[in-house]
C-alpha positions in Angstrom: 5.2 -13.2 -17.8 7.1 -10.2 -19.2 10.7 -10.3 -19.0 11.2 -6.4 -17.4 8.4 -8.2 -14.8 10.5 -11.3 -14.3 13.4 -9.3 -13.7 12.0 -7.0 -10.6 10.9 -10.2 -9.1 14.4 -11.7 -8.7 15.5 -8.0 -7.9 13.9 -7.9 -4.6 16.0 -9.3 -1.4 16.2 -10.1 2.2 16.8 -7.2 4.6 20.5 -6.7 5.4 20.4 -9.0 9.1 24.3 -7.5 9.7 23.0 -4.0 9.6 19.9 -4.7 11.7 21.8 -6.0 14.3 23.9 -2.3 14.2 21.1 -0.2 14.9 19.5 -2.8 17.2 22.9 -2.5 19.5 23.0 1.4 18.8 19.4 1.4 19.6 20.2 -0.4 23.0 22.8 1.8 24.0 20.7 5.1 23.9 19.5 6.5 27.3 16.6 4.6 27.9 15.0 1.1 29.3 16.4 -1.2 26.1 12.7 -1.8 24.4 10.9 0.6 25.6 10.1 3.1 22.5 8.5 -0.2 21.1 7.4 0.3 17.2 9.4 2.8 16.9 12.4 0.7 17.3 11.3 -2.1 15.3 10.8 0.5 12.5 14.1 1.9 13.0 15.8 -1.6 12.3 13.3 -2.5 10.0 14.4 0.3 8.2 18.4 -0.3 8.9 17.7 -3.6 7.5 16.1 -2.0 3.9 19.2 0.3 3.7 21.7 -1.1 4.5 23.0 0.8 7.8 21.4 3.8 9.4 18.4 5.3 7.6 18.7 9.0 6.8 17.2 11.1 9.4 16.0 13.2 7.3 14.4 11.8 3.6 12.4 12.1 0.6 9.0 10.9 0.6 6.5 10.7 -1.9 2.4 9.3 -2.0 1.8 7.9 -5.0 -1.9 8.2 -5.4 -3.5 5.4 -8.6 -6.8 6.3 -10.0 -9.0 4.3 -11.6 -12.6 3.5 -12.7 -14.1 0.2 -12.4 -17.1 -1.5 -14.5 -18.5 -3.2 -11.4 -20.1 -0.1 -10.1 -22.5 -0.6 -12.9 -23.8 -3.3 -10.5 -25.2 -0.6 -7.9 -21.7 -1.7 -5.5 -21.2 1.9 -4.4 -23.4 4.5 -3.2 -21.6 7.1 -5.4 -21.8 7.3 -9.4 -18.4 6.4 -11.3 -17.8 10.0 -12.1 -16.6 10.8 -8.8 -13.4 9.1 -9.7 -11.9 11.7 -12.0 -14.1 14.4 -10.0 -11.3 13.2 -7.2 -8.5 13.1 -9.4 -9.2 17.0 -9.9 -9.5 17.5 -6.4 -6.0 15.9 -6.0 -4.5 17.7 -8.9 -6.0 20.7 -7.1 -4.5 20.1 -3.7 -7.9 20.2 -2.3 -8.1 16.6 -0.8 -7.6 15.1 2.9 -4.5 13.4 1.8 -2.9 16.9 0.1 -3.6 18.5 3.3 -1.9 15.9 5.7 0.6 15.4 2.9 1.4 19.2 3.8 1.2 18.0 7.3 4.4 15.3 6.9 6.4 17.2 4.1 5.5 14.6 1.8 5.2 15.1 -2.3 2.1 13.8 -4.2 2.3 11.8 -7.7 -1.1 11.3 -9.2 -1.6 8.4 -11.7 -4.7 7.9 -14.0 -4.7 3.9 -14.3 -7.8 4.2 -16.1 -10.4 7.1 -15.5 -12.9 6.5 -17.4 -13.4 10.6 -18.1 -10.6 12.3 -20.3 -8.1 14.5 -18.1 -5.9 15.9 -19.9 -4.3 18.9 -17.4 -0.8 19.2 -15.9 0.5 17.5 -13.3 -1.3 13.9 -14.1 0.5 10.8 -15.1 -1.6 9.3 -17.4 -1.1 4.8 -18.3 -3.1 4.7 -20.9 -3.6 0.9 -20.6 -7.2 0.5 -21.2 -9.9 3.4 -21.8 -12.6 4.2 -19.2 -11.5 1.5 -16.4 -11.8 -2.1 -16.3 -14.9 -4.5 -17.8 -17.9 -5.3 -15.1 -16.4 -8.6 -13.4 -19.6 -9.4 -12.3 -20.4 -10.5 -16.0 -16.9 -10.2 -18.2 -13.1 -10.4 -17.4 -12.2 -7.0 -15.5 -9.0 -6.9 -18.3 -7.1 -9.6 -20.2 -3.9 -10.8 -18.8 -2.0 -8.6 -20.5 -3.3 -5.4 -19.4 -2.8 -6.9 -15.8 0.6 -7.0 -17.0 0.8 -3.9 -18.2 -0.1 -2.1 -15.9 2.2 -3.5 -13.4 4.7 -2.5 -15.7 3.7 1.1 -15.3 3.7 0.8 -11.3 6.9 -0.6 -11.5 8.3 1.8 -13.6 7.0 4.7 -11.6 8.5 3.2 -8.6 12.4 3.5 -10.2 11.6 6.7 -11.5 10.8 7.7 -8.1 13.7 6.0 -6.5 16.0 7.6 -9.5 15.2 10.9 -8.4 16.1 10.8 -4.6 12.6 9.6 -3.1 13.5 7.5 -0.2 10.2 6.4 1.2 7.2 5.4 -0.8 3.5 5.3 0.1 0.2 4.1 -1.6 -2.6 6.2 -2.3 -5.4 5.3 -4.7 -9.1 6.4 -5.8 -11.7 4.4 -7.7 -15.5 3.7 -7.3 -16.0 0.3 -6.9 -12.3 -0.5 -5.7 -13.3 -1.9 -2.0 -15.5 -4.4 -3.9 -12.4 -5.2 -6.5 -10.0 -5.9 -3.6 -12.3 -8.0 -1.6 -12.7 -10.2 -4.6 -8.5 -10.0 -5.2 -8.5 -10.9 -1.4 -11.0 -13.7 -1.0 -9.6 -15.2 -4.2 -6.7 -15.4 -3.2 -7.0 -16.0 1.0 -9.7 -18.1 0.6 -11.4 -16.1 3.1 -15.2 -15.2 2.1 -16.2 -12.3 0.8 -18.7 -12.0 3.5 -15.9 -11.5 6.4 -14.0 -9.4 3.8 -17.0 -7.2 1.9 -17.6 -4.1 4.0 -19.9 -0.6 3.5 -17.4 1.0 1.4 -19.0 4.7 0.8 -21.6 3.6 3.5 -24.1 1.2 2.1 -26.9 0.1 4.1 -27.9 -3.4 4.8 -29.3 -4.7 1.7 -26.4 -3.0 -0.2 -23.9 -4.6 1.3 -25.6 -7.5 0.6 -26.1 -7.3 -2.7 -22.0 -6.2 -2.5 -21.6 -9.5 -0.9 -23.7 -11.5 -3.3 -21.9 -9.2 -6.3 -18.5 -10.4 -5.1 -19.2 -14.6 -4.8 -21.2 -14.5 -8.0 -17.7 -12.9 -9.4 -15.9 -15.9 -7.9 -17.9 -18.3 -9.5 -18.1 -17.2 -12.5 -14.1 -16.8 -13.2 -12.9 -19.1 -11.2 -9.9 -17.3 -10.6 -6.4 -19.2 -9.6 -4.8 -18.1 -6.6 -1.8 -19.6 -7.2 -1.6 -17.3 -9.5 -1.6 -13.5 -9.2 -2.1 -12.2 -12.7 -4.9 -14.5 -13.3 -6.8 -12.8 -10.2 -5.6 -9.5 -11.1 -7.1 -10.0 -14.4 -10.3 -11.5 -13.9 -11.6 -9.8 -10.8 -8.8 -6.7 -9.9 -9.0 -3.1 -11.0 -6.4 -1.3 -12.7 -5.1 1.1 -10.0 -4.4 -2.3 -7.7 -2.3 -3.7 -10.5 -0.2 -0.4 -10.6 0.2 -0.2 -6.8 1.3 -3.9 -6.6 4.0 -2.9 -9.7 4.7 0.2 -7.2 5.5 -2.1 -4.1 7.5 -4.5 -6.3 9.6 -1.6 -8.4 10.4 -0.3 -4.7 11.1 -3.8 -3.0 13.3 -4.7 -5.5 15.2 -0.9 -5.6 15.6 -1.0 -1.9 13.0 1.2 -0.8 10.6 1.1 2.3 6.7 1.5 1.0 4.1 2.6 3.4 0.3 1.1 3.0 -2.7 2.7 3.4 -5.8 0.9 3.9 -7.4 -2.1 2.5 -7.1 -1.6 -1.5 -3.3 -0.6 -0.7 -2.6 -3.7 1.1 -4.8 -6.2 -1.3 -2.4 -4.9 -3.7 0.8 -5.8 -1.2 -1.1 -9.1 -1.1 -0.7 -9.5 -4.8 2.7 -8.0 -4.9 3.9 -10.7 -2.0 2.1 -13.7 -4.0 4.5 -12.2 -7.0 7.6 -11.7 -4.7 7.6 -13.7 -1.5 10.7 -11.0 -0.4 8.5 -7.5 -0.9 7.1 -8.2 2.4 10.3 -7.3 4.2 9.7 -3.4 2.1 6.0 -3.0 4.0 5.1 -0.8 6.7 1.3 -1.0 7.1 0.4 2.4 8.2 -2.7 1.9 9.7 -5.8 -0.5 10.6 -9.0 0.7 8.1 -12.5 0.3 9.3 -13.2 -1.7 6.2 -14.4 -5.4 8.0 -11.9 -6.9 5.1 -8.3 -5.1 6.2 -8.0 -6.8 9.5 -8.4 -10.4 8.0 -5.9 -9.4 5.5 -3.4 -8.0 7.9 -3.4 -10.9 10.0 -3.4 -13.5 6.7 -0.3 -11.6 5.9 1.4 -11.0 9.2 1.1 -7.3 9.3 0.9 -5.0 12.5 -0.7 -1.5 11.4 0.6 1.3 13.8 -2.3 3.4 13.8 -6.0 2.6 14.6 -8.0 5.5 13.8 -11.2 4.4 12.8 -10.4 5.6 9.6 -11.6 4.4 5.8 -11.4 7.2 3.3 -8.2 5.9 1.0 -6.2 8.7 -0.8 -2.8 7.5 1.7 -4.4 9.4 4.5 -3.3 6.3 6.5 0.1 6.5 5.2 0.7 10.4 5.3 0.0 9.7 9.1 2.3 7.3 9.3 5.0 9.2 7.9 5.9 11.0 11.1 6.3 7.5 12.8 9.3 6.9 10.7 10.9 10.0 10.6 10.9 9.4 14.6 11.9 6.3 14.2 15.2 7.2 12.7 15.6 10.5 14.3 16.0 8.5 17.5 19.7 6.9 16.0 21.2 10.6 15.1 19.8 13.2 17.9 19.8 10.5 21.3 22.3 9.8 23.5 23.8 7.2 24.6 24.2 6.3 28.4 28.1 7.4 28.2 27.6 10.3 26.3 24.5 11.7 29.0 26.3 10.8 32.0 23.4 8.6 32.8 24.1 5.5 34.8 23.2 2.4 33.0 20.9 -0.5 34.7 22.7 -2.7 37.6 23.4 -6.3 36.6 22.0 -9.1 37.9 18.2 -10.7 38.4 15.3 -8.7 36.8 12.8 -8.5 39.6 
């Protein structure tokens, strides 16, 4: 493992317990039944915990969106052609997509990052890795990149992470785009779960029945043919992963270990939490899982890791649509410590002592 790699692992720590017990009391003094704003709350110490003391009110927020093109579409996996990916990317670029309008929505910036597109886009406002040209190898035959691509590109997510964090961005979120991703991840997942790929696999762009069978059948024949360790990440990131999941699980590492909150989206964002948690047992405390996908495969994975998603739309497009949703809950979250008052400061009586009835 790279030494810059190494180094963000033992980065990352536990969240600050002195500080969560602040706003937890602060949060119990405020003029209302203790408890009874639920999530919210636990977000707001969650986040107490990240910073240190009171989050800002008021923050920086950025959706980091990781493109990529994957060679296991060749397989028939999706019902749209690879070209959509950088068609997408465009359409980011563009401000044309669901996630730039409800980015608008929040007040939240955009990054775009081409992990490996397989067409050449070469116009302003992209990030470009340049780890491996046109995507990653058909996984259903061939390695999907060697080890030290996998690598590599975790470099890159974790060095647009501190970049981000340098800057004044104080809450992260995962975005990504790639045909073929929902069948990379569920491999990622199921190799390293254990959980089949036929309780993980799902429609994706909306396959019918024999397609997601064949999805299914693409994803254990994968399995078999690699082998892939799960006691070890980079080994399943490079045999059966896609680029763009490598550079979010860099992302969520680069922020866990420089302090910063990251918001998933759906399922590809939080098979690359999986990975990043495998890496860094302590980036867990740094997730807030936005919402609950339709894809069959994110609920398993949720639960496998502990998660609670705070919204359950019925939603499974990708992009950080999730997130950008999301990204209101937390801004409430914290605006609750700075504009409430407490009982005291309301002239509002508190609860009597005694037996709760």
């Amino acid at each position: 493992m790279q030494e810059k790699i190494r180094e963000t692992l033992n980065k990352t720590k536990p969240l600050d317990s002195g500080a969560q017990k602040k706003v937890q009391d602060w949060l119990d003094q405020l003029v209302k039944p203790q408890g009874s704003l639920g999530r919210l709350e636990d977000l707001a110490v969650q986040l107490g915990g990240i910073s240190g003391g009171f989050f800002p009110s008021k923050f920086r927020k950025k959706i980091v969106i990781m493109a990529a093109d994957h060679g296991v579409a060749a397989e028939g996996v999706s019902l749209y052609p690879s070209e959509v990916t950088g068609q997408m990317v465009m359409n980011f670029i563009n401000g044309g997509a669901a996630i730039n309008v409800l980015s608008r929505l929040v007040g939240s910036e955009v990054r775009v990052v081409d992990m490996g597109v397989a067409a050449d886009l070469n116009i302003d406002g992209l990030s470009k890795a340049g780890i491996r040209v046109g995507g990653t190898g058909n996984f259903a035959k061939e390695l999907a990149m060697s080890r030290e691509e996998a690598q590599a590109a975790l470099l890159y997510g974790i060095g647009i992470a501190e970049e981000e964090v340098i800057s004044g961005v104080q809450v992260l979120a995962t975005g990504e785009m790639g045909i073929g991703n929902t069948t990379a991840s569920s491999a990622a997942v199921a190799a390293l779960t254990g959980l089949a790929p036929s309780v993980l696999v799902g429609r994706g762009t909306g396959l019918g029945d024999a397609g997601l069978a064949h999805k299914i059948s693409v994803v254990e024949r994968a399995l078999e043919l690699h082998k892939p360790d799960p006691a070890d990440p980079l080994d399943v990131l490079s045999k059966v992963g896609g680029l763009e999941i490598a550079g979010l699980c860099g992302l969520i590492l680069g922020a866990a270990a420089s302090g910063c909150p990251v918001v998933l989206d759906g399922f590809i964002s939080t098979a690359a939490a999986l990975l990043a948690v495998k890496l860094s047992p302590s980036a867990f405390y740094y997730l807030i899982p936005s919402h609950l996908s339709q894809e069959p495969g994110h609920g398993p994975l949720l639960e496998f890791m502990g998660l609670k998603p705070l919204l359950h739309l019925n939603m499974r497009l990708g992009e950080g649509t999730g997130a950008a949703l999301c990204m209101n809950l937390l801004e409430g979250a914290v605006r609750l410590l700075s504009e409430m008052p407490t009982f005291a400061e309301a002239g509002v009586s508190e609860k009597k002592g005694g037996v709760n009835i």
